[in-house]
C-alpha positions as CSV (number, residue, x, y, z in Angstrom):
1,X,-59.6,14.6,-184.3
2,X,-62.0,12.5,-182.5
3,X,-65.3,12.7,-182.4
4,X,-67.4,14.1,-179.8
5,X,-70.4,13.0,-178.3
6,X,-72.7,16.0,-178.8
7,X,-71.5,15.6,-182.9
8,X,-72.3,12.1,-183.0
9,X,-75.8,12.9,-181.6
10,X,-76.1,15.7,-183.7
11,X,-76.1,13.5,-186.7
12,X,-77.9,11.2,-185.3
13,X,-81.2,13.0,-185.0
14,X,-80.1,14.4,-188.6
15,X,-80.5,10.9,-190.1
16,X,-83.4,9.9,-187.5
17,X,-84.9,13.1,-189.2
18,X,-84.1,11.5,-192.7
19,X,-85.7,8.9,-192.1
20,X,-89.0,9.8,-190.5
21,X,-89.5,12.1,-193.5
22,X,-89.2,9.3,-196.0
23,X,-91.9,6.3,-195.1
24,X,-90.0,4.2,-198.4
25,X,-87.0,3.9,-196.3
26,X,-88.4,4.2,-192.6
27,X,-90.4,1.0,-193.8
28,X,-87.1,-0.9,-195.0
29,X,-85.2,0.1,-192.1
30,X,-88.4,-0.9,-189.9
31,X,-88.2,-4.2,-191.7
32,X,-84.3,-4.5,-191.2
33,X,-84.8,-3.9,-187.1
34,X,-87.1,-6.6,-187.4
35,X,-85.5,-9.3,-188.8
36,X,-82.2,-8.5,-186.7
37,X,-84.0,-8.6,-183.6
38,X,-85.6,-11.9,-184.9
39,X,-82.4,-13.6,-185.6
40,X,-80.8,-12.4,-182.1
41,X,-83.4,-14.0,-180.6
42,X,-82.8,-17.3,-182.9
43,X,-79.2,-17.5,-181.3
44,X,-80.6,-16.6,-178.0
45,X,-82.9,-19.5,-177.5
46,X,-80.0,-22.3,-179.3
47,X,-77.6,-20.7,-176.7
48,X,-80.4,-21.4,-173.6
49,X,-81.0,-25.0,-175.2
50,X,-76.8,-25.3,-174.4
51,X,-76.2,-25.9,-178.5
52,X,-73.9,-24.7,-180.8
53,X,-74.9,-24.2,-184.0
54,X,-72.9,-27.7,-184.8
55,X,-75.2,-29.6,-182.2
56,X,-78.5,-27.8,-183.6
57,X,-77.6,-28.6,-187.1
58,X,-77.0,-32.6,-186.0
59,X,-80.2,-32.8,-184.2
60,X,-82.1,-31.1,-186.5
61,X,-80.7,-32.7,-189.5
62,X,-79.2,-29.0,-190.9
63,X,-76.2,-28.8,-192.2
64,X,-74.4,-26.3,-189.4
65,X,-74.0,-23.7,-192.6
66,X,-77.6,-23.3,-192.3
67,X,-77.7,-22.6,-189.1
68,X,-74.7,-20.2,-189.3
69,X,-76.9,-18.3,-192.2
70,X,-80.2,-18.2,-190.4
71,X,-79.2,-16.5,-187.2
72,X,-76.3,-14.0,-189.3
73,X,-76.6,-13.7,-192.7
74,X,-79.0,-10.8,-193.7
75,X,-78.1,-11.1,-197.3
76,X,-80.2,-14.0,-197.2
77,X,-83.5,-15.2,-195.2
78,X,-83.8,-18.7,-193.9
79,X,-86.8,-20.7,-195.7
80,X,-89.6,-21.8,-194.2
81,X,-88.4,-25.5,-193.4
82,X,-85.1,-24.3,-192.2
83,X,-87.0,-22.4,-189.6
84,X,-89.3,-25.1,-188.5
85,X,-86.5,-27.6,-188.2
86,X,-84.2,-25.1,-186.3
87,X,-87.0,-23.9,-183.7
88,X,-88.2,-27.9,-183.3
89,X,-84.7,-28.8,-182.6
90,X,-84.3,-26.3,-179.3
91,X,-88.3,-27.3,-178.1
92,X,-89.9,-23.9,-180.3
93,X,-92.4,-24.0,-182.3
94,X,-93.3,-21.5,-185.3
95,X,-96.7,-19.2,-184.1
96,X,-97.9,-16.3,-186.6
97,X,-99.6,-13.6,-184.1
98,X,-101.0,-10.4,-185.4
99,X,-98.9,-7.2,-184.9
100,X,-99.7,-4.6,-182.3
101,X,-99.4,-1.6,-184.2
102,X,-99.6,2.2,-183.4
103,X,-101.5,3.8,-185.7
């Protein structure tokens, strides 16, 4: 039997509900989004610059492996270096801005 919207929402606001009631694993999950949405953004700008990871890892002297594992491998987070030498390659540079928060 397939599943149906309404039961798919339904246990979606169950585990939303999980979540907001446990700030352990709303933090890790917050974390997660974060990082995802950082790495997305990684192979956003290479794909503007017109690079494949192959190019990028040429001209910035990575092996392409490297780049492969900082824009999709969660398991492990690029280094700092890594991160410089991708973002110089495709005209970025690293900033660290203080987060807007909420609360």
């Amino acid at each position: 039997m397939p599943f149906l919207k309404a039961d798919v929402e339904e246990e979606a606001k169950k585990l939303q509900t999980m979540i907001d009631s446990d700030p352990e694993t709303k933090k890790h999950i917050e974390e997660f989004d974060r990082e995802y949405e950082f790495r997305k953004k990684l192979v956003f700008a290479r794909k503007e610059a017109g690079l494949t990871q192959k190019e990028l890892g040429m001209l910035s002297g990575l092996d392409y492996r490297a780049v492969s594992r900082a824009e999709s491998d969660s398991n492990v987070s690029p280094n700092l270096k890594t991160l410089v030498k991708y973002l110089n390659a495709i005209g970025y540079e690293l900033d660290i801005v203080k987060a807007i928060t909420s609360e």
